[in-house]
C-alpha positions in Angstrom: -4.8 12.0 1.2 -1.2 12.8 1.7 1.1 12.5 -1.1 2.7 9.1 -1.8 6.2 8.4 -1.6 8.2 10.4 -4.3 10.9 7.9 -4.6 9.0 5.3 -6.3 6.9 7.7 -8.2 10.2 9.0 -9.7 10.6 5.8 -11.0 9.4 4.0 -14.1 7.3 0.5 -14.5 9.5 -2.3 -15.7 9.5 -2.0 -19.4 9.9 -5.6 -20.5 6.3 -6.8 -17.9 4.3 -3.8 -19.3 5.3 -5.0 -23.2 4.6 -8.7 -22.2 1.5 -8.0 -20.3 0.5 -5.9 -23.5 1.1 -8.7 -25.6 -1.3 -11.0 -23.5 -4.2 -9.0 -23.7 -3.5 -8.7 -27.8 -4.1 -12.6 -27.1 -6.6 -12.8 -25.1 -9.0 -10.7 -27.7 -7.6 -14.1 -29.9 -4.8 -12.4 -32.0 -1.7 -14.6 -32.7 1.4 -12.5 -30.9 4.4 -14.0 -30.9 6.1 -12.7 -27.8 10.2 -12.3 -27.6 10.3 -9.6 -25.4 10.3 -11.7 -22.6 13.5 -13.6 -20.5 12.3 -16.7 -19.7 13.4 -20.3 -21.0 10.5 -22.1 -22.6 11.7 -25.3 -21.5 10.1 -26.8 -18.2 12.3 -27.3 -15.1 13.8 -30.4 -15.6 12.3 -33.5 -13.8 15.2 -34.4 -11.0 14.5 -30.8 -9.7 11.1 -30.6 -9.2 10.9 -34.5 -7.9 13.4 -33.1 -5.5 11.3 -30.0 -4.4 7.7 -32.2 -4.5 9.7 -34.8 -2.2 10.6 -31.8 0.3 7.1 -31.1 0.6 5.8 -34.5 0.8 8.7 -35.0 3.8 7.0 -31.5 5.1 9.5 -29.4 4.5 6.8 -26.3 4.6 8.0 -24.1 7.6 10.2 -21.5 8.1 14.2 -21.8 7.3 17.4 -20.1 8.3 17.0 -16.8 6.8 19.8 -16.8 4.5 19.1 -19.7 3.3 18.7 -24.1 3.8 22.1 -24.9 5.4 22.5 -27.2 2.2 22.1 -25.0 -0.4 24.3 -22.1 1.0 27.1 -24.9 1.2 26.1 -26.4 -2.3 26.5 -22.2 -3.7 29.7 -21.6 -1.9 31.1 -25.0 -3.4 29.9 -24.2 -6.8 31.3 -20.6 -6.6 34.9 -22.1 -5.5 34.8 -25.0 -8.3 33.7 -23.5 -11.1 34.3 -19.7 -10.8 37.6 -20.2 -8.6 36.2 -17.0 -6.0 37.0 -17.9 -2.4 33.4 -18.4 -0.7 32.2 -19.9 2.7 28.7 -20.9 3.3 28.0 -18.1 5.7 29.1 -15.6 2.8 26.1 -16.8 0.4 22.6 -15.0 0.9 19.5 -17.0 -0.9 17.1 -14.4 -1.9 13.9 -14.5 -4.2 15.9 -14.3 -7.6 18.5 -12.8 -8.9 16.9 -9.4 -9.4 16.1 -9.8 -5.0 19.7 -10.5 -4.5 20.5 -7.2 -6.4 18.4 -4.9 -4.2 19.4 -6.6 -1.1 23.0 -5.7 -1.7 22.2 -2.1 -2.7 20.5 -1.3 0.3 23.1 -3.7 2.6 26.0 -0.7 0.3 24.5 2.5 -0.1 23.7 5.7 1.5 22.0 8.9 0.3 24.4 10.2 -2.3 26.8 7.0 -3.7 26.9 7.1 -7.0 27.0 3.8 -9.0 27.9 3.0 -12.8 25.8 1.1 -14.6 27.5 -0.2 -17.9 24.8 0.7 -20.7 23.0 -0.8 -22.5 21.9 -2.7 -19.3 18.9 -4.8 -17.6 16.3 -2.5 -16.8 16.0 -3.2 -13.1 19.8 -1.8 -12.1 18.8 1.8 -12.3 15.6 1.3 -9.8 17.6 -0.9 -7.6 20.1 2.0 -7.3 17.0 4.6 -6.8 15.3 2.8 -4.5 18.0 2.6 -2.5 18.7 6.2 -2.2 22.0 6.2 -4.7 22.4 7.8 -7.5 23.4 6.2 -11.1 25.9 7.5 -13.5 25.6 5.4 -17.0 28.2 4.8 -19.1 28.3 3.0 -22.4 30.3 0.6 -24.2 32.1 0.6 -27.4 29.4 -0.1 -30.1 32.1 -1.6 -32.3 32.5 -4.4 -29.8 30.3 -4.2 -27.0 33.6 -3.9 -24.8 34.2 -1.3 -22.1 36.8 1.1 -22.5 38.4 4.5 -20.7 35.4 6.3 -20.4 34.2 4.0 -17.5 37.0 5.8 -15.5 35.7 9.3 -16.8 32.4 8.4 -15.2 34.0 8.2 -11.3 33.8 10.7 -9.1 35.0 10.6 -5.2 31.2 9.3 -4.9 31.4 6.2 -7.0 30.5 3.1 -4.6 29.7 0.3 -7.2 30.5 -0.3 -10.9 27.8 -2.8 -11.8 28.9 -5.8 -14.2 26.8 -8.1 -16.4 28.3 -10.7 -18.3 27.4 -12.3 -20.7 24.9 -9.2 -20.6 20.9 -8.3 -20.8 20.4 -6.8 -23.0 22.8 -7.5 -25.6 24.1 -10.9 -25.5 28.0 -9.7 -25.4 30.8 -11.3 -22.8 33.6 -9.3 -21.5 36.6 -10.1 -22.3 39.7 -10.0 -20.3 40.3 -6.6 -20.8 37.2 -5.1 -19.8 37.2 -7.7 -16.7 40.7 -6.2 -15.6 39.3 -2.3 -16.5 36.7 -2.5 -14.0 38.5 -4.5 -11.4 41.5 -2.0 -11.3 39.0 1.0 -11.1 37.6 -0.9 -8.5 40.5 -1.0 -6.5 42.0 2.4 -7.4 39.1 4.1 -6.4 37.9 2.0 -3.6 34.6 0.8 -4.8 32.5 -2.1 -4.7 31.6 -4.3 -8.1 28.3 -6.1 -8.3 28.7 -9.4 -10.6 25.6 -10.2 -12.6 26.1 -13.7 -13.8 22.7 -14.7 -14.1 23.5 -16.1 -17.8 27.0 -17.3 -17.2 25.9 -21.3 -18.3 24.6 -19.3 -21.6 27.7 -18.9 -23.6 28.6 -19.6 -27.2 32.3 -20.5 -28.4 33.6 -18.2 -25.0 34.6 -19.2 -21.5 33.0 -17.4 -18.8 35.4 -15.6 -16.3 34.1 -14.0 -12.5 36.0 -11.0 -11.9 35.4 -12.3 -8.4 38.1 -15.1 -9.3 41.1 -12.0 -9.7 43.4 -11.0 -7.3 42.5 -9.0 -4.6 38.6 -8.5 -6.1 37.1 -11.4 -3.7 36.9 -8.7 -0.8 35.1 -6.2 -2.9 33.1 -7.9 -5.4 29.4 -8.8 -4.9 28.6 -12.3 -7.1 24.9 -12.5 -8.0 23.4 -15.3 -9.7 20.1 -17.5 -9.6 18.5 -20.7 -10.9 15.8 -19.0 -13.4 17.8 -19.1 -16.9 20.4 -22.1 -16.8 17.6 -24.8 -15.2 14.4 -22.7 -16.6 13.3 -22.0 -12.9 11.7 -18.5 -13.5 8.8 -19.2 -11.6 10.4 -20.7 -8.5 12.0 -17.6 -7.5 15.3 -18.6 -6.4 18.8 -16.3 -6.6 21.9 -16.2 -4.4 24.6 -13.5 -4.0 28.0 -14.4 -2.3 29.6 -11.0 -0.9 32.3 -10.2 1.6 31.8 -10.7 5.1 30.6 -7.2 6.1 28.5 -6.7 3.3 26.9 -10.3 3.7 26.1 -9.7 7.3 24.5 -6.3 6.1 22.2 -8.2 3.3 21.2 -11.1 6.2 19.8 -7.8 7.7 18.0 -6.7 4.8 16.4 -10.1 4.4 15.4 -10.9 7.8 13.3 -7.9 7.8 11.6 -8.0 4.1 11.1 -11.5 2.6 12.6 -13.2 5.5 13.5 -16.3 3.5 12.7 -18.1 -0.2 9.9 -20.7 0.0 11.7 -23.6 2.3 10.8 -26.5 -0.3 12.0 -24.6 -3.2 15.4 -24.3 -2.1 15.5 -28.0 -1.7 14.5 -28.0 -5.9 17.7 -25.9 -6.1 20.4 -27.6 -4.4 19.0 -30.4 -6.5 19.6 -28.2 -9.2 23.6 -27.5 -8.1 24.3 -31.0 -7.0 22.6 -33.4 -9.9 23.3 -34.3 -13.9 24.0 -31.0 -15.6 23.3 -32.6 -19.2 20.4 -30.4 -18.9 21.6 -27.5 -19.1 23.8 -28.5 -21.6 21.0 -29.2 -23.7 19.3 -26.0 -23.5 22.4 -24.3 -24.1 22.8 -26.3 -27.4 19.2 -25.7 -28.2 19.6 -22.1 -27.8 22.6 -21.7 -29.7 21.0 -23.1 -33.4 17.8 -20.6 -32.4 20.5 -18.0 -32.1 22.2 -18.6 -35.2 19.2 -18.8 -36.9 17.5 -15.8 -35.6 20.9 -13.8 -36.2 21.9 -14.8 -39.8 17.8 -14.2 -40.4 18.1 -10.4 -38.8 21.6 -10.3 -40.7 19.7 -11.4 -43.9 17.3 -8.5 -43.6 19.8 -5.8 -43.4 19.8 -5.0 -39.8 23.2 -5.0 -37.7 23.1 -7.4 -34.1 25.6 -7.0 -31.1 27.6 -9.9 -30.7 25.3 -12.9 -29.7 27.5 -14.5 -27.3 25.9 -15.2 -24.7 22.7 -15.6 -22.8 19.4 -16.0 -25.5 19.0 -12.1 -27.2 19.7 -10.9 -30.2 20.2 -6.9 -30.1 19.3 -5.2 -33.4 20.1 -1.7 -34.3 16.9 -0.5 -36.3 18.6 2.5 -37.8 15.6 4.7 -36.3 13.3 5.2 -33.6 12.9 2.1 -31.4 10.0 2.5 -29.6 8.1 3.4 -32.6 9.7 0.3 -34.8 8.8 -2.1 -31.5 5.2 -0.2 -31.6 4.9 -1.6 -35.3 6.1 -4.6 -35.1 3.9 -5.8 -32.4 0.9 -4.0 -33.6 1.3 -4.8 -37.7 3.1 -8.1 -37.4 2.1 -8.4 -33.8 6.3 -9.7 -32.9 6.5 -8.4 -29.2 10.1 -7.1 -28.8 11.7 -4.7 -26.1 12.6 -1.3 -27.5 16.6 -0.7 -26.5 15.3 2.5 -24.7 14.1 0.9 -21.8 17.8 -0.5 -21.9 19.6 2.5 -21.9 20.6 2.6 -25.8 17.5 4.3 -27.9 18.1 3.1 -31.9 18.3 -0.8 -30.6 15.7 -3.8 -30.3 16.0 -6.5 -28.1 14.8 -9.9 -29.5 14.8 -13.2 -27.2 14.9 -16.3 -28.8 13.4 -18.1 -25.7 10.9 -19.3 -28.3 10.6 -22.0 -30.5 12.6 -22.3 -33.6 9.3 -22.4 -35.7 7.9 -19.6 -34.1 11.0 -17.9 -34.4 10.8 -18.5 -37.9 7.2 -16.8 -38.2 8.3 -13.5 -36.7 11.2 -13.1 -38.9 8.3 -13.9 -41.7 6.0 -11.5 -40.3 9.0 -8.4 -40.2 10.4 -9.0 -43.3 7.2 -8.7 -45.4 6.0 -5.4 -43.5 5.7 -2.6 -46.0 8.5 -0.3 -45.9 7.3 3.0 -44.4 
């Protein structure tokens, strides 16, 4: 047989699914793991929003949609966008795509050509670097201050004449931390010094803690440039239902519509009825998850802090990021397999010597694992 496709052989399995799907076979030959390796709310999607999608498939809302999206939702996004986040956005300028993480590859491959190089802020999700790849750019990483979890000048060491796109995540995956104004304004004015593109990751912007959350689509000037990505799975727990958006520019919108119309085509049509229920009802839910999340995360912190190790600052989203003071992967290898915790070794995040722990779990069970690591056996 011919040889398969180099490009994605280049590239490596999504290291957060293989440690989860490890951690369900440990279960299924009956051994008690306690999995927080995992992003996913354990809260079920709250009531209003699935009556909302079961009622568009009882009216028989089952058959194909506008490509970019239900005419309501893109309107109920661009609304939401201009409201709350203060970035100019028509409807036409909002792409619904199958997640967040869909939106993301849909506007690397609308942006790049063989050869753009794009930054990727370490530590970082996981999926940003195979996005870029598959894509056919290149990625440059560059890290943040470990004192603060800030970006500073080295992000403008990293660009070259071939940057295209500084990514952006806040508050972040993998460590929980929110940019502040500073490191906003940084990567906007590189942006527009050096004529690139930013892609916004705000996926866990309803998941803050004491901060405010600020687009750097919101400043002046970065509307044109910026690329805002965002999704339904971690505010109202709708992992399953595979719903994200991205508002972009004009010309970059028009080049995602492209992308869609010839891959997924379109999200499920009912679903998207869920999610402008989602947008448009009571968001006491969320508040209530948020709340809920925050004593887990001051437990789970002042637990890790107990034990000696040292955590990013928690501010946002539902991680705590431990530095073991060692090897990672072998420290996340022990864990699950002598006090069977699943965690996500900060390798696979860009930043070896770090753990990543979600507290998407119950307080009690939270509770256990800190139980379970702190009476391991020194080694």
């Amino acid at each position: 047989m011919k040889a398969l496709s180099r490009k994605v052989a280049d590239i490596a399995p999504s290291a957060t699914i293989e440690i989860s799907d490890r951690a369900a076979q440990m279960r299924a030959a009956g051994i008690d793991v306690i999995g927080l390796s995992i992003g996913e709310p354990d809260f079920p999607t709250p009531a209003h929003i699935t009556r909302a999608c079961i009622n568009a498939l009882e009216r028989g809302e089952t058959h194909y949609a506008p490509s970019p999206g239900i005419p309501a939702l893109r309107e109920a996004i661009s609304q939401k966008l201009e409201t709350e986040n203060d970035i100019p956005c028509t409807p036409g300028q909002v792409i619904v795509a199958c997640g967040a993480k869909d939106s993301i590859y849909e506007a690397m491959e609308a942006t790049l050509n063989p050869g753009d190089e794009v930054i990727i802020i370490d530590p970082s999700w996981v999926s940003y670097e195979p996005c870029v790849q598959l894509s056919g750019g290149v990625p440059v990483h560059c890290g943040v201050r470990e004192s603060d979890f800030q970006v500073d000048d080295s992000l403008l060491e990293a660009i070259t004449p071939n940057t295209k796109m500084i990514i952006c995540n806040s508050p972040s995956n993998p460590s929980g931390a929110v940019m502040n104004d500073a490191s906003l304004r940084l990567i906007a004015d590189a942006a527009t010094d050096n004529d690139c593109y930013v892609l916004s990751d705000e996926i866990y912007e309803k998941l803050i803690y004491g901060k405010d959350h600020v687009s750097i689509g919101s400043f002046d000037g970065m509307a044109d440039r910026t690329i805002t990505v965002n999704g339904f799975s971690k505010a109202y727990a709708m992992t399953g239902w595979r719903i994200g958006y991205a508002a972009a520019p004009d010309p970059v919108a028009k080049q995602m519509i492209k992308v869609q119309q010839h891959t997924i085509s379109h999200p499920a049509t009912f679903a998207m009825h869920g999610a402008v229920a989602a947008l448009t009802g009571d968001q006491q839910c969320v508040e209530e998850m948020r709340c809920e999340f925050d004593v887990r995360r001051q437990y789970l912190t002042g637990a890790l802090h107990e034990m000696g190790y040292e955590t990013a600052p928690a501010e946002g989203a539902f991680y705590a990021y431990v530095k073991t003071g060692g090897d990672d992967m072998a420290v996340s290898a022990r864990w699950l397999a002598d006090a069977h915790v699943a965690v996500t070794p900060g390798t696979a995040f860009g930043t070896p010597g770090w753990v990543r722990l979600s507290y998407a779990a119950s307080l009690d069970r939270l509770k256990e694992a800190m139980h379970r690591i702190a009476v391991l056996p020194e080694k």
